[in-house]
N, C-alpha and C positions, 0 to 999 in steps of 0.2 A: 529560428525554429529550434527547440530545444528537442533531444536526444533523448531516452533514457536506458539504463540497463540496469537490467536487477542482477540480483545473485545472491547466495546463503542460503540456496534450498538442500532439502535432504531427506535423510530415513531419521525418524527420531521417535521414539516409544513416546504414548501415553502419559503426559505428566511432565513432557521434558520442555527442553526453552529451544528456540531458533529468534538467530535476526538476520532480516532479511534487509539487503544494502536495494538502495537506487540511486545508480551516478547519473548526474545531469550533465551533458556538455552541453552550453549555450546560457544567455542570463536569465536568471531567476531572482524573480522581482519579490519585494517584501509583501508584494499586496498577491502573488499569486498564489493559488490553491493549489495542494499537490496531492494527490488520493492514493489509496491503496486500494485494490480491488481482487478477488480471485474466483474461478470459476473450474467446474468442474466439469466432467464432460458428458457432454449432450444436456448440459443445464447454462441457463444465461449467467453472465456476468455480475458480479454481485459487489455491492459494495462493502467494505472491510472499517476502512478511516480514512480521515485528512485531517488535513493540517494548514494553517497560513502558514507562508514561508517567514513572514518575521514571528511564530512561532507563540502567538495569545491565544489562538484558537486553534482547538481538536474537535474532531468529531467522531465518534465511533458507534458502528453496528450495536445495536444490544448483545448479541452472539457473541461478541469478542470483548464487549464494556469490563474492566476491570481485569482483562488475561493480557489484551494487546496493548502494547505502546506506540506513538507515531512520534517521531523526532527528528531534526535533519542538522545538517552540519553546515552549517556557513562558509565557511572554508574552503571546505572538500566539497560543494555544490553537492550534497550527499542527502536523499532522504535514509528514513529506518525503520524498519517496524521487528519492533522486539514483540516476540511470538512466547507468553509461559504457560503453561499449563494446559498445554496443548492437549485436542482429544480426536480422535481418530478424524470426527466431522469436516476437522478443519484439514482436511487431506483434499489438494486443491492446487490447482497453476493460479501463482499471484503475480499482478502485473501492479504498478507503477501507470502515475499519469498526468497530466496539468491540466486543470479547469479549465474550458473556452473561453475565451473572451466572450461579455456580453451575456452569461448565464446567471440562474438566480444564485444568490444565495443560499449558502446553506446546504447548497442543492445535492444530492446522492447519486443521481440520475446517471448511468452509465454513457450516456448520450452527450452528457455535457463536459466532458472529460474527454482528452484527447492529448498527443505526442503518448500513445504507450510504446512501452516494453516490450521483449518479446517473452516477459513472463520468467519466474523460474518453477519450479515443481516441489512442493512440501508435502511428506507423505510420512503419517502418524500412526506407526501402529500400534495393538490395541496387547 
């Protein structure tokens, strides 16, 4: 069972960068999905981006297409998500996560995602 925790949230103006870390204890296989998701309150869970862990395939929201990066560290069992040009909207608890076994492809689905995070908190103001 893998672990995760985020961190690198913050206060950061309009326009500015954050990345935000997810350390993994536990293995993390070339063929698993790892997501990014964040959710604001009293609104559902929303998806952000992923990643294959061996690192050929990205996916990203249209909302975030071309501001966010999704990256991970082999090493450091580390995902990443570089946050630029951030705008207020994206003020949001971001959580970290690993695809289920046995889900589709491709998939976005909050439902098919599981081992989160307990989230950290990014707040953009305006």
């Amino acid at each position: 069972q893998v672990q995760l925790v985020e961190s690198g949230g913050g206060l950061v103006q309009a326009g500015g960068s954050l990345r935000l870390s997810c350390a993994a204890s536990g293995r993390i296989f070339s063929s698993d999905v790892m997501g990014w998701f964040r959710q604001a309150p009293g609104k559902e869970r929303e998806f952000v981006g992923a990643i294959r862990w061996s690192g050929f395939t990205t996916d990203y929201a249209d909302s975030v297409k071309g501001r966010f990066t999704i990256s991970r560290d082999n090493a450091k069992n580390t995902l990443y998500l570089q946050m630029n040009s951030l705008k207020p909207e994206d003020t949001d608890v971001y959580y970290c996560a690993r695809q289920s076994a046995g889900t589709a492809y491709n998939t976005r689905a909050t439902s098919d995602f599981g081992s989160w995070g307990q989230g950290t908190q990014v707040t953009v103001s305006s």
